[in-house]
Backbone of each chain as ProteinMPNN parsed JSONL, in Angstrom:
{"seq_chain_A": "XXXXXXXXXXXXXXXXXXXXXXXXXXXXXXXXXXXXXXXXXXXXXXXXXXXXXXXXXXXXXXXXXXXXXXXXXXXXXXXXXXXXXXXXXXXXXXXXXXXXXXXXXXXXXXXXXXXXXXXXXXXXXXXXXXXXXXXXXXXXXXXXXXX", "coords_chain_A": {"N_chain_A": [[-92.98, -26.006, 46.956], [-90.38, -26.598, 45.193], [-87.509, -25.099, 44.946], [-84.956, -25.665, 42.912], [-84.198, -26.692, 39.97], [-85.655, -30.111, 38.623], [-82.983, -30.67, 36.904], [-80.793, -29.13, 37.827], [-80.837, -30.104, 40.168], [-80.151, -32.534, 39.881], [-77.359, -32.409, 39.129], [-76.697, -31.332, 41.637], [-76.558, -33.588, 43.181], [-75.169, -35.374, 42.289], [-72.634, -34.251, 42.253], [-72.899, -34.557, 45.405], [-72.06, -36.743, 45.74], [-69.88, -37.328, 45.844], [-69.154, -36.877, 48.224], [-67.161, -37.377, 51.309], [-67.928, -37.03, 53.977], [-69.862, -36.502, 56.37], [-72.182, -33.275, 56.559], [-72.751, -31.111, 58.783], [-75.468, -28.852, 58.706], [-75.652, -25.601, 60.169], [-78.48, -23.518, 61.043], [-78.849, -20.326, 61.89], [-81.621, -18.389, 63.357], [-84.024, -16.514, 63.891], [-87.727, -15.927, 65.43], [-88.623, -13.475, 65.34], [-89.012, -10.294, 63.388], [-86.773, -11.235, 61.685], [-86.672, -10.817, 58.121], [-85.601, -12.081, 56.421], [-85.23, -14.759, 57.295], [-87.252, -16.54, 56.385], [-87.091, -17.296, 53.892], [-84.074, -17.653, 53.657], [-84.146, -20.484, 55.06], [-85.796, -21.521, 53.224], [-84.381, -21.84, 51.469], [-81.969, -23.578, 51.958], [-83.133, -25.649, 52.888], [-83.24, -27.357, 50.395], [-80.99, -28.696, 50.303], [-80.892, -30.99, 51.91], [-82.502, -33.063, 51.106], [-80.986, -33.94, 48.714], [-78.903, -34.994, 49.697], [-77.487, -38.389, 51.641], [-75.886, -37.27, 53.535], [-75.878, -34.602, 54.23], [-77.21, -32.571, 57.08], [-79.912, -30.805, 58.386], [-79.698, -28.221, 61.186], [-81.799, -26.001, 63.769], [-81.292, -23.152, 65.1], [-82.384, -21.466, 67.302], [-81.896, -17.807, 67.746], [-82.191, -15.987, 69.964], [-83.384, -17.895, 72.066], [-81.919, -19.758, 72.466], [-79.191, -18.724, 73.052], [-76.383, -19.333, 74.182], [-75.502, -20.882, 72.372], [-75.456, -19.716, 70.177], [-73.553, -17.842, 70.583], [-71.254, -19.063, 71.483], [-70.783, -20.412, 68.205], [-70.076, -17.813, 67.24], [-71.957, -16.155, 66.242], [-74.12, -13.498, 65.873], [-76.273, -12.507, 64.682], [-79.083, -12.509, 61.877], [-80.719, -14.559, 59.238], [-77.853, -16.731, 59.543], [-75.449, -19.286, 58.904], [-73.838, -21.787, 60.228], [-71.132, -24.578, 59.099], [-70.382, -27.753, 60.005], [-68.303, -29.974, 60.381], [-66.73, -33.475, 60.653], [-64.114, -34.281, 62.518], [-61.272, -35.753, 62.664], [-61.527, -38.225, 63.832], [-64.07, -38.381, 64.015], [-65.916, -36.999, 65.642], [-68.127, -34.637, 65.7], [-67.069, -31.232, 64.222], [-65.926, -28.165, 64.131], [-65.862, -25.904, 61.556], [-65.625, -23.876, 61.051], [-66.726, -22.333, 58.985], [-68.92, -19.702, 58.002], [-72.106, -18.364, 56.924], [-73.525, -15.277, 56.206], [-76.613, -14.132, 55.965], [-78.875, -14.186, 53.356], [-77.936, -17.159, 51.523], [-78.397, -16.503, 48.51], [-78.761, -16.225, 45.301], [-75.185, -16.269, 43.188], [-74.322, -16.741, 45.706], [-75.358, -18.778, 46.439], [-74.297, -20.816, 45.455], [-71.649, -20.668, 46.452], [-71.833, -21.746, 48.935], [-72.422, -24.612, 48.109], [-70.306, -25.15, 47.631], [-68.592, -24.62, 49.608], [-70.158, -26.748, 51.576], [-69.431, -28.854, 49.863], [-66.844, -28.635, 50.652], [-66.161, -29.098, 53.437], [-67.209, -31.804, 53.302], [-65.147, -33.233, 52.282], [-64.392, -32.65, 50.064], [-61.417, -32.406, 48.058], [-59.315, -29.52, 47.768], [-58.388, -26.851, 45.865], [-56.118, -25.793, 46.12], [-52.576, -25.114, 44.969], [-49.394, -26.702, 45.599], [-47.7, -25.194, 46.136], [-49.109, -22.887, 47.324], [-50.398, -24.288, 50.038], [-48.014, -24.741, 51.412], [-47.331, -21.902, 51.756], [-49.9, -20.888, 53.344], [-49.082, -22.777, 55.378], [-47.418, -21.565, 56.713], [-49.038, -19.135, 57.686], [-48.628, -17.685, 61.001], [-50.201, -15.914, 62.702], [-53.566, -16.521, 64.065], [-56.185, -15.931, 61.351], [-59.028, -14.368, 60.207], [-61.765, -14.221, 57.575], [-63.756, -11.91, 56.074], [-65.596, -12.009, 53.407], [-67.137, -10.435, 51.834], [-70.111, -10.123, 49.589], [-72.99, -9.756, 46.797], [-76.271, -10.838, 46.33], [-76.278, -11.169, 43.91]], "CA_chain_A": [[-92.432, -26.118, 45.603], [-88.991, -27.02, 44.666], [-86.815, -24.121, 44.441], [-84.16, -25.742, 42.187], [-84.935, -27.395, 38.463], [-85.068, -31.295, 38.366], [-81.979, -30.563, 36.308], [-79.941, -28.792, 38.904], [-81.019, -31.449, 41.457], [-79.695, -33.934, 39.591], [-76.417, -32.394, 38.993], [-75.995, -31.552, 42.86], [-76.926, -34.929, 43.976], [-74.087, -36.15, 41.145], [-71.327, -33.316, 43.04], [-72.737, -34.375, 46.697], [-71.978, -38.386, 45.892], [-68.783, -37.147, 46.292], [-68.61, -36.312, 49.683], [-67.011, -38.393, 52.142], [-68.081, -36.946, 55.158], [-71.113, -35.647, 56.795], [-71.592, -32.131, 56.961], [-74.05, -30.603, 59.022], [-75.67, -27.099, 58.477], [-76.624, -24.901, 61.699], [-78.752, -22.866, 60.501], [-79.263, -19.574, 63.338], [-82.471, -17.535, 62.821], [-84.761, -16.323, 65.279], [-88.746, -15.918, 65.063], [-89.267, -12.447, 64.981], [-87.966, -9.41, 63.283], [-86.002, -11.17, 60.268], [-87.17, -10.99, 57.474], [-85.05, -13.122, 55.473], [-85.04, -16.207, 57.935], [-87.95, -17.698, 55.948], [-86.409, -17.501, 52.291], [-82.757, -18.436, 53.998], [-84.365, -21.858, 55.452], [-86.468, -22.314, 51.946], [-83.114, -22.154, 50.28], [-81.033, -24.763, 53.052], [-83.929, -27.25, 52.87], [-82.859, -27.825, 49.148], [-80.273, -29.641, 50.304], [-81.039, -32.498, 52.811], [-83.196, -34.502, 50.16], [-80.126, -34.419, 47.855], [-77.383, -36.24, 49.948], [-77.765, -37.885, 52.932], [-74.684, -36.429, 53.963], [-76.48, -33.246, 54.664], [-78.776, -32.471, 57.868], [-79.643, -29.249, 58.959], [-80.423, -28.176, 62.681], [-81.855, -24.959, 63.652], [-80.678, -22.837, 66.18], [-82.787, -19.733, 67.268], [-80.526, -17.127, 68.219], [-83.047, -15.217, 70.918], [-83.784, -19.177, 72.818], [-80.515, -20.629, 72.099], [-77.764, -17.8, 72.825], [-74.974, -19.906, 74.347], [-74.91, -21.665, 71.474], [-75.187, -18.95, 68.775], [-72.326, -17.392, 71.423], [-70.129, -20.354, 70.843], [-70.558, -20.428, 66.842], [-69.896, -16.618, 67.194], [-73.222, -15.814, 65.893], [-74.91, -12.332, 66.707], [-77.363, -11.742, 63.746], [-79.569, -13.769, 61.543], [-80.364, -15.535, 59.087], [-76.648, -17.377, 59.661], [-75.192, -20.781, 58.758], [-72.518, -22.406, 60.22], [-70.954, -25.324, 58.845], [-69.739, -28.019, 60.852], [-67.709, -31.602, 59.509], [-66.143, -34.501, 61.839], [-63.279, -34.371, 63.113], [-60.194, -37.299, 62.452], [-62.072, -39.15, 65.256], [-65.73, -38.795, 63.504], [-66.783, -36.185, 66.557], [-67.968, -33.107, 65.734], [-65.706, -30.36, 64.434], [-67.054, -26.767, 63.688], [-65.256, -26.354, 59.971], [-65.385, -22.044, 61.093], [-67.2, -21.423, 58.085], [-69.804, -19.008, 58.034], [-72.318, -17.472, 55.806], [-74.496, -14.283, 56.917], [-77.691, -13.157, 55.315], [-79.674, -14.94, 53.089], [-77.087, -17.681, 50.232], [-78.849, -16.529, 47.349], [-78.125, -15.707, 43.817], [-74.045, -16.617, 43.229], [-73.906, -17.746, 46.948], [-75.684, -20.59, 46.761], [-73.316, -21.784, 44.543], [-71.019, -20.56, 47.651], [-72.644, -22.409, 50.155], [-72.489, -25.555, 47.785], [-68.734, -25.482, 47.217], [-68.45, -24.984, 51.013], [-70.466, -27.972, 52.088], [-68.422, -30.289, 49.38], [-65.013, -28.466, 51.321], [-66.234, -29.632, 54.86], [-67.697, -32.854, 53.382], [-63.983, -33.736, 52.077], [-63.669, -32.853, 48.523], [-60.143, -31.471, 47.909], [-59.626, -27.661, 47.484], [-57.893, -27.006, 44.408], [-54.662, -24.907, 46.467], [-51.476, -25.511, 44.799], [-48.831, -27.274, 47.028], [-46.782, -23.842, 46.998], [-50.079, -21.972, 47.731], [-50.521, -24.685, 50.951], [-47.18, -24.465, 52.34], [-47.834, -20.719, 51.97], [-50.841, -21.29, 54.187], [-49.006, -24.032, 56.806], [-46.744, -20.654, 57.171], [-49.431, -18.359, 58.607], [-48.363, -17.163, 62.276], [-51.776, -15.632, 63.771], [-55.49, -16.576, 63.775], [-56.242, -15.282, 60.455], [-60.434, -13.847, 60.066], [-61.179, -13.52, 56.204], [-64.549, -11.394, 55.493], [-65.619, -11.863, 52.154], [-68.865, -8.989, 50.848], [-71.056, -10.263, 48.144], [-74.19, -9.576, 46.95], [-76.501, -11.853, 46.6], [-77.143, -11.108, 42.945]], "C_chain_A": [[-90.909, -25.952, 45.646], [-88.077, -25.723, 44.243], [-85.706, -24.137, 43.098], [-84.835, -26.97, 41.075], [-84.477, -29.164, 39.072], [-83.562, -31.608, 37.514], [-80.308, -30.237, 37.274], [-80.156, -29.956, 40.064], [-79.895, -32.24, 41.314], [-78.067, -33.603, 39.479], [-75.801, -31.958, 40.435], [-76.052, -32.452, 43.709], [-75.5, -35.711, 43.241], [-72.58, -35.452, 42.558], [-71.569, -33.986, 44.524], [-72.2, -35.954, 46.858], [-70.596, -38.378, 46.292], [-67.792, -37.341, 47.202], [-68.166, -37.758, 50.572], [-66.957, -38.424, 53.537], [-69.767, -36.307, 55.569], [-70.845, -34.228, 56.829], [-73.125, -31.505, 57.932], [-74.457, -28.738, 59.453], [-76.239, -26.122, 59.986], [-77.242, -23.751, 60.967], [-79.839, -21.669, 61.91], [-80.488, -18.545, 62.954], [-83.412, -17.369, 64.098], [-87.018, -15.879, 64.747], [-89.68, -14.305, 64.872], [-87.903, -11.465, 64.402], [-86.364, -9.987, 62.379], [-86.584, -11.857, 59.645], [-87.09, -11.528, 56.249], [-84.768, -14.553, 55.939], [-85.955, -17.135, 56.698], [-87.334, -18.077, 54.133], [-85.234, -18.406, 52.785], [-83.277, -20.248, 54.27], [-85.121, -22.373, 54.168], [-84.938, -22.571, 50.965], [-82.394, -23.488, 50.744], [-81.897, -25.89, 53.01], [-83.887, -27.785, 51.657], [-81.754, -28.473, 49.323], [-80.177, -30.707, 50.766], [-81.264, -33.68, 51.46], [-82.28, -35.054, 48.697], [-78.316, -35.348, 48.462], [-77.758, -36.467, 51.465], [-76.891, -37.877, 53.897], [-74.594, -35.392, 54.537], [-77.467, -33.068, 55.285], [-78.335, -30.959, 57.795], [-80.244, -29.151, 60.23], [-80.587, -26.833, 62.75], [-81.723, -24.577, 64.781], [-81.318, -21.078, 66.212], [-81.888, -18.91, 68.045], [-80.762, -16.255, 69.192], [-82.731, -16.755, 71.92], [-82.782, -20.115, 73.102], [-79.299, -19.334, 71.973], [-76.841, -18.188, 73.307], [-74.66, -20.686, 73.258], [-74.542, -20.678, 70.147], [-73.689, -17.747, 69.106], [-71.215, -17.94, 70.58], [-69.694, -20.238, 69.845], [-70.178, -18.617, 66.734], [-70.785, -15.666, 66.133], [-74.207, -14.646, 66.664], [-75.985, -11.96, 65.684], [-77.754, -13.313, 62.764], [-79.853, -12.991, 60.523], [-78.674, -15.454, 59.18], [-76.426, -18.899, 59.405], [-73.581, -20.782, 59.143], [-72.486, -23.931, 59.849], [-70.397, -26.402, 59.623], [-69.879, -29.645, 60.179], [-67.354, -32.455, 61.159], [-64.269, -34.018, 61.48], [-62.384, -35.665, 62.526], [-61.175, -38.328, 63.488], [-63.529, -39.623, 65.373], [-66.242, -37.652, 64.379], [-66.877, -35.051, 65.386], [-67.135, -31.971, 65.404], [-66.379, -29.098, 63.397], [-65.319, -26.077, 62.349], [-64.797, -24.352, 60.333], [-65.814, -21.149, 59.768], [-68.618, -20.999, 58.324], [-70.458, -18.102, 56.75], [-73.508, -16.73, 56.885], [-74.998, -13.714, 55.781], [-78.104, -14.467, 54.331], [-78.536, -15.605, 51.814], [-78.051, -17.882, 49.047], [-78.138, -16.303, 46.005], [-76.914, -17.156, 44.183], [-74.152, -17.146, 44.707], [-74.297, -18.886, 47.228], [-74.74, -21.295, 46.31], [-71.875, -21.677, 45.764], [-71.533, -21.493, 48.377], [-72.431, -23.958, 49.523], [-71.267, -26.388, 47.538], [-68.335, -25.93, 48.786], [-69.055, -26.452, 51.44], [-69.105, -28.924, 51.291], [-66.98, -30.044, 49.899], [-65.355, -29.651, 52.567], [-66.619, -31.181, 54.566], [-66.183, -33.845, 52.445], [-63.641, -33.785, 50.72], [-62.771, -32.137, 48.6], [-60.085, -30.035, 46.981], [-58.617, -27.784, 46.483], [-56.529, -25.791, 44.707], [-53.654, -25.929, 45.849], [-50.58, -26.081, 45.863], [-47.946, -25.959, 47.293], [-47.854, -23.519, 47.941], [-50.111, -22.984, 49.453], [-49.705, -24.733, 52.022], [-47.289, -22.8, 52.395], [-48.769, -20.677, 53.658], [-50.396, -21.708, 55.141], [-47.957, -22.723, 57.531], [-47.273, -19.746, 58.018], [-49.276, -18.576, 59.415], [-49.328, -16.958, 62.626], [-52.912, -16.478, 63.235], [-55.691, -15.72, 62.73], [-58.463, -15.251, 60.414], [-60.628, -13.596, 58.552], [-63.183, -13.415, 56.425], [-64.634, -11.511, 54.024], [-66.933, -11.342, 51.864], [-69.156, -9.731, 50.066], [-72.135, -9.88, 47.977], [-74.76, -10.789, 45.79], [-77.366, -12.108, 45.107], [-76.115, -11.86, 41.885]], "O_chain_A": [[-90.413, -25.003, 46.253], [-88.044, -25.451, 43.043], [-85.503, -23.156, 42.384], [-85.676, -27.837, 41.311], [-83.458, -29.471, 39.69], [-83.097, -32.748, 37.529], [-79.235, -30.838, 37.332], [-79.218, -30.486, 40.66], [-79.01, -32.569, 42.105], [-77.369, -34.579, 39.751], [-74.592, -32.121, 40.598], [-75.688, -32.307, 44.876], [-74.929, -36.62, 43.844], [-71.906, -36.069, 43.383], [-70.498, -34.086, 45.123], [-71.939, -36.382, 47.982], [-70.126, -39.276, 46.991], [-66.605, -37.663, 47.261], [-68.697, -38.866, 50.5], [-66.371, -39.234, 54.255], [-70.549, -35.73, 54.813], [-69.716, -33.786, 57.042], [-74.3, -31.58, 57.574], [-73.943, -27.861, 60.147], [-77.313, -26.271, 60.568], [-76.508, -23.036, 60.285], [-80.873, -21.918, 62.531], [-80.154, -17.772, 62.056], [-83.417, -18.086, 65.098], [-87.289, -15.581, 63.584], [-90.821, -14.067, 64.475], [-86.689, -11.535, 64.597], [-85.265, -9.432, 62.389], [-87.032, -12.975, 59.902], [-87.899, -11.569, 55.323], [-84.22, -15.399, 55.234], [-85.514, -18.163, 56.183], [-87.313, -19.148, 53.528], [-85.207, -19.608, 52.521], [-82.715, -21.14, 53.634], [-85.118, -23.59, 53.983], [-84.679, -23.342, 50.041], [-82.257, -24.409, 49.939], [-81.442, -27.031, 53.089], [-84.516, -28.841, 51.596], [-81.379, -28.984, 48.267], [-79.449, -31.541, 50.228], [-80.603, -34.627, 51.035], [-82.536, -35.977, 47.923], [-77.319, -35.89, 47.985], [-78.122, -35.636, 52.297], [-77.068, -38.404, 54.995], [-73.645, -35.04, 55.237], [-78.577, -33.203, 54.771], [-77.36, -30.278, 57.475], [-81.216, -29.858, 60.495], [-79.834, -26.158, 62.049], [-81.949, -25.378, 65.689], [-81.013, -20.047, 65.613], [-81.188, -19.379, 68.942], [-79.788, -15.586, 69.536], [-81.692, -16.665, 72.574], [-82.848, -21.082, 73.862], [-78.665, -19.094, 70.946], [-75.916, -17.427, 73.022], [-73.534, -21.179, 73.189], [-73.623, -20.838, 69.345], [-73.04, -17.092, 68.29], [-70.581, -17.582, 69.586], [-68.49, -19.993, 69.77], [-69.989, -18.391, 65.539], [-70.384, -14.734, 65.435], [-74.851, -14.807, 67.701], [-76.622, -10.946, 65.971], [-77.267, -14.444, 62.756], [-79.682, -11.782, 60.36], [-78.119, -14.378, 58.958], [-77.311, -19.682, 59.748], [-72.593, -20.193, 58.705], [-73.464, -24.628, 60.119], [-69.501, -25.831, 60.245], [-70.834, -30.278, 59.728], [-67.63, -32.133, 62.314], [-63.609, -33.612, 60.523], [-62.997, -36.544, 61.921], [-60.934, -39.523, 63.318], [-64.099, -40.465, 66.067], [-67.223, -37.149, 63.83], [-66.072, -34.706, 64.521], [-66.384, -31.626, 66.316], [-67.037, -29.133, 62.357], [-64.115, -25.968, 62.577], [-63.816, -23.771, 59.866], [-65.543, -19.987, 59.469], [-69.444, -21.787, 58.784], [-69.853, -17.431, 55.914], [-74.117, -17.2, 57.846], [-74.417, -13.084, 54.896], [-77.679, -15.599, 54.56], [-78.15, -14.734, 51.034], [-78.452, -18.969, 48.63], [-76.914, -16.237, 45.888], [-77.081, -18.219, 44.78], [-73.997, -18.367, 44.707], [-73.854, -19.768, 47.962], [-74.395, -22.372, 46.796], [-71.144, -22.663, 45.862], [-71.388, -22.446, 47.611], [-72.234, -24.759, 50.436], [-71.102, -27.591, 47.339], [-67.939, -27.03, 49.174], [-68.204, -27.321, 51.632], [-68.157, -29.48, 51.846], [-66.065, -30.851, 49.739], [-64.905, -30.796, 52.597], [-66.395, -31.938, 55.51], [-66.337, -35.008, 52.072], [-62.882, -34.597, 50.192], [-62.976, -31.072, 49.183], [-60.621, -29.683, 45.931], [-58.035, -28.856, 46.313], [-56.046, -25.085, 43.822], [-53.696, -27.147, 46.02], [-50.959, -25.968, 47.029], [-47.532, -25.669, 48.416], [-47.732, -23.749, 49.145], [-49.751, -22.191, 50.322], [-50.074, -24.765, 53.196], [-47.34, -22.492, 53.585], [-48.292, -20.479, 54.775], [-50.969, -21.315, 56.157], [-47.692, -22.808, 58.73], [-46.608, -19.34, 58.972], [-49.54, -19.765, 59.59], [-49.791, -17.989, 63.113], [-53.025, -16.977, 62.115], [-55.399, -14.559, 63.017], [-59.044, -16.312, 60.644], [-59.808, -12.825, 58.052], [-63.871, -14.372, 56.78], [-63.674, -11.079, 53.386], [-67.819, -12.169, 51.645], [-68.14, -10.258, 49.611], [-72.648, -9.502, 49.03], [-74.175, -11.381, 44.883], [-78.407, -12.738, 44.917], [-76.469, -12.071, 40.725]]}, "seq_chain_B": "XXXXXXXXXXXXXXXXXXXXXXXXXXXXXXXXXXXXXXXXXX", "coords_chain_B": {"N_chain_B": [[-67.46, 0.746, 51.338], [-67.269, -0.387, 48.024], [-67.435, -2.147, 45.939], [-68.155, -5.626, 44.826], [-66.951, -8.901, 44.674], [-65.493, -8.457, 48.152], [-62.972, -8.856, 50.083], [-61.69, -8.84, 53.339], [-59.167, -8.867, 55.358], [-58.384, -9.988, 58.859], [-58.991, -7.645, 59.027], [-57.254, -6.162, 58.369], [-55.936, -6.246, 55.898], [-57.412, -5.31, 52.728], [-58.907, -7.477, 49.753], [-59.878, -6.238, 46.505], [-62.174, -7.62, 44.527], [-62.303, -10.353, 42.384], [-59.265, -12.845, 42.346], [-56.741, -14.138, 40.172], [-55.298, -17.469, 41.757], [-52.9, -17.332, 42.987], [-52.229, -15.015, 43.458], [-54.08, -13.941, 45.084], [-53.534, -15.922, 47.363], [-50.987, -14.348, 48.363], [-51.309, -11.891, 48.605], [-53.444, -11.965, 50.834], [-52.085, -13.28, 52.579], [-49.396, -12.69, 52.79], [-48.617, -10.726, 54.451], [-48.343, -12.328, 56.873], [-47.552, -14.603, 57.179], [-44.856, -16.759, 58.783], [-42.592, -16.004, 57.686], [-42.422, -13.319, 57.264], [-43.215, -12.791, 59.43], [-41.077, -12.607, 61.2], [-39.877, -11.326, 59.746], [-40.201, -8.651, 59.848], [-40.089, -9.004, 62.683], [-37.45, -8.097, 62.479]], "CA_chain_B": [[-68.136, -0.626, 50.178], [-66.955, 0.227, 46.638], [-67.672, -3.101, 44.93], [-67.552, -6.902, 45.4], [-66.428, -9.768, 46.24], [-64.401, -8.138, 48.437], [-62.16, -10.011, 51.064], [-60.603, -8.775, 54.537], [-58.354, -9.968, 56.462], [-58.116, -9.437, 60.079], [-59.569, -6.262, 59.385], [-55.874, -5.191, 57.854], [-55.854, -6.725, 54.061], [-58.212, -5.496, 51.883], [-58.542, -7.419, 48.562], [-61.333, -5.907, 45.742], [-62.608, -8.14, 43.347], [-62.02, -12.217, 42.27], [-57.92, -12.522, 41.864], [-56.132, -15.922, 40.345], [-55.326, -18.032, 43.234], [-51.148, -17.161, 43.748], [-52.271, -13.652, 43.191], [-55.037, -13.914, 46.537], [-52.869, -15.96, 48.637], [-49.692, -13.481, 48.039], [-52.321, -10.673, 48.771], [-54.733, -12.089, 51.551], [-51.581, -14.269, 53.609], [-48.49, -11.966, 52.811], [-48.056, -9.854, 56.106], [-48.743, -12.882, 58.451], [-46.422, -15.561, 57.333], [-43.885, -17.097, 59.657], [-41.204, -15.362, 57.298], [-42.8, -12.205, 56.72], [-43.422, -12.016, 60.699], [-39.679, -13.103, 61.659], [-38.698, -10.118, 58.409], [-40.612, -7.522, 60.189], [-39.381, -8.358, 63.53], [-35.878, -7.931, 62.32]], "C_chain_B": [[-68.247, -0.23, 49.026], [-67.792, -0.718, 45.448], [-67.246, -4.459, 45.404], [-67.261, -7.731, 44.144], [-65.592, -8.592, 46.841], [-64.034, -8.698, 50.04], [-61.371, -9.102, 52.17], [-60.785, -9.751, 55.184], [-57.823, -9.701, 58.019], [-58.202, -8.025, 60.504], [-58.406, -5.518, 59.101], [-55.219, -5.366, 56.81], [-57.526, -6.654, 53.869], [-58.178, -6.393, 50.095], [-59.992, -7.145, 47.8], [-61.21, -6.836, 44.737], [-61.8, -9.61, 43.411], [-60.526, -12.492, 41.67], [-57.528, -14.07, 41.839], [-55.564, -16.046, 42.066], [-53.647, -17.718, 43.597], [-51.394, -15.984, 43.71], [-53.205, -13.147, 44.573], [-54.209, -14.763, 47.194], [-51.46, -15.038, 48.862], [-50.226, -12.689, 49.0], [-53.051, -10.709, 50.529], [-52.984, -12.717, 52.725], [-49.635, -13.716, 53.868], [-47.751, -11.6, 54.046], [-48.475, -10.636, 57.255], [-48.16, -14.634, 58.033], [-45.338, -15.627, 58.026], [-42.702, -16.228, 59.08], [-41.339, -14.062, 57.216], [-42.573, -11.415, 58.428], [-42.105, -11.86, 61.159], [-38.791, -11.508, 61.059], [-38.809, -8.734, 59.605], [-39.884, -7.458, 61.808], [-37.971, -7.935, 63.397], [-34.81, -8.214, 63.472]], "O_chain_B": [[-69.299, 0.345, 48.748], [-68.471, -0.341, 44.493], [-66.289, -4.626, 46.161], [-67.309, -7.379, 42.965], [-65.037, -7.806, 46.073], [-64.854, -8.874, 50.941], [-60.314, -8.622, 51.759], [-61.528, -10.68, 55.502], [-56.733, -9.146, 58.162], [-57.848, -7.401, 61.504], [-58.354, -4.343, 59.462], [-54.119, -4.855, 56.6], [-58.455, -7.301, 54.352], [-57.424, -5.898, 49.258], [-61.048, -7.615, 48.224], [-60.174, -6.882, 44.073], [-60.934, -9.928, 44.226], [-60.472, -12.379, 40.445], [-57.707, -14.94, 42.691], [-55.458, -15.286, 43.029], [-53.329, -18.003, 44.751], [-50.34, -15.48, 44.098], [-53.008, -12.026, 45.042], [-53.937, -14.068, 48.173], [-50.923, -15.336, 49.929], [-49.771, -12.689, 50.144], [-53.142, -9.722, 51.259], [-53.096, -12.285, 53.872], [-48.852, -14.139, 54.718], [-46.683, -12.002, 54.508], [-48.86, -10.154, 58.32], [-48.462, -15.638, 58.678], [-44.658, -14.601, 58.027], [-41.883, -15.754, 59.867], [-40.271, -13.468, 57.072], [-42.127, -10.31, 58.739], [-41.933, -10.734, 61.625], [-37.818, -10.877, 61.474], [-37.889, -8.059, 60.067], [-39.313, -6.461, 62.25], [-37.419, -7.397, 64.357], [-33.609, -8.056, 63.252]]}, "name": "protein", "num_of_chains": 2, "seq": "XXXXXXXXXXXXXXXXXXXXXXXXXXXXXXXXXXXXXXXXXXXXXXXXXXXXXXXXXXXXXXXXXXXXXXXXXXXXXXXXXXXXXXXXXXXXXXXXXXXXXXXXXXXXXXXXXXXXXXXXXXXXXXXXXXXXXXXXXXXXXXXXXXXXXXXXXXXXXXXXXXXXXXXXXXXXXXXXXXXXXXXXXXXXX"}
């Protein structure tokens, strides 16, 4: 059963027509011992059948640890996001969500895909040269709950 | 963990709660701009 209303469907199938790139979801979970993997993947499979812009691949994080290495993935459920590149390859976008994108995060998770899938972010042009200024590798944690 | 959203940054900017957008990049990108880093080295 359909987690989201024929109503909501229809209005994130409208937002995903948008997109002008693929995006594809990694979604890291492992088979024992979490107990939010199976909700997290009932939530992420609400999106394929609305653009087909959007796969998802799954990546157990016990069977598959050079890869959940790589994405810098140590706990589950996890999603990383990952767009193309100028060149069409592959290009890991560095966004991450941990724990299950419920509540308000889905709506996270939905903004994110339409970033990586090329809709324009709504930074001012100060706010971007701001941005083209950062010096280090910048890490941004952001807490929510998932209510 | 007081209250959310809340946003770090390199584990050395905290920001609490949802702030207009010149008010979070000021906040979140401040102490690691090219001019900010250049100020500090003096």
């Amino acid at each position: 059963m359909a987690l989201l209303s024929p109503s909501d469907q229809a209005k994130l199938r409208e937002a995903f027509a948008e997109m002008r790139h693929s995006v594809k979801i990694l979604f890291f979970t492992q088979t024992l011992g979490c107990e939010t993997c199976p909700q997290a993947r009932q939530i992420i499979d609400e999106l394929p059948p609305l653009s087909d812009k959007i796969t998802v691949d799954e990546v157990n994080l016990v069977l598959d640890a050079e890869k959940a290495k790589r994405y810098g993935v140590d706990r589950v459920p996890a999603l990383a996001l990952v767009g193309p590149d100028g060149d069409g390859q592959e290009r890991d976008s560095r966004i991450r969500f941990l724990g299950t994108p419920a509540g308000y995060e889905f709506m996270s998770l939905i903004n994110a895909v339409l970033l990586v899938g090329g809709r324009e972010s709504n930074l001012t042009e100060s706010n971007r040269k701001k941005i083209a200024a950062v010096a280090t590798p910048l890490t941004f944690q952001v807490f929510t709950t998932p209510t | 963990m007081t209250g959310v959203p809340k946003t770090v940054v390199n584990d050395q900017v905290e920001i609490l709660g949802a702030l207009p957008q010149d008010a979070f990049i000021e906040q979140a990108l401040g102490q690691f701009t090219i001019d900010n880093s250049q100020f500090t080295k003096g």
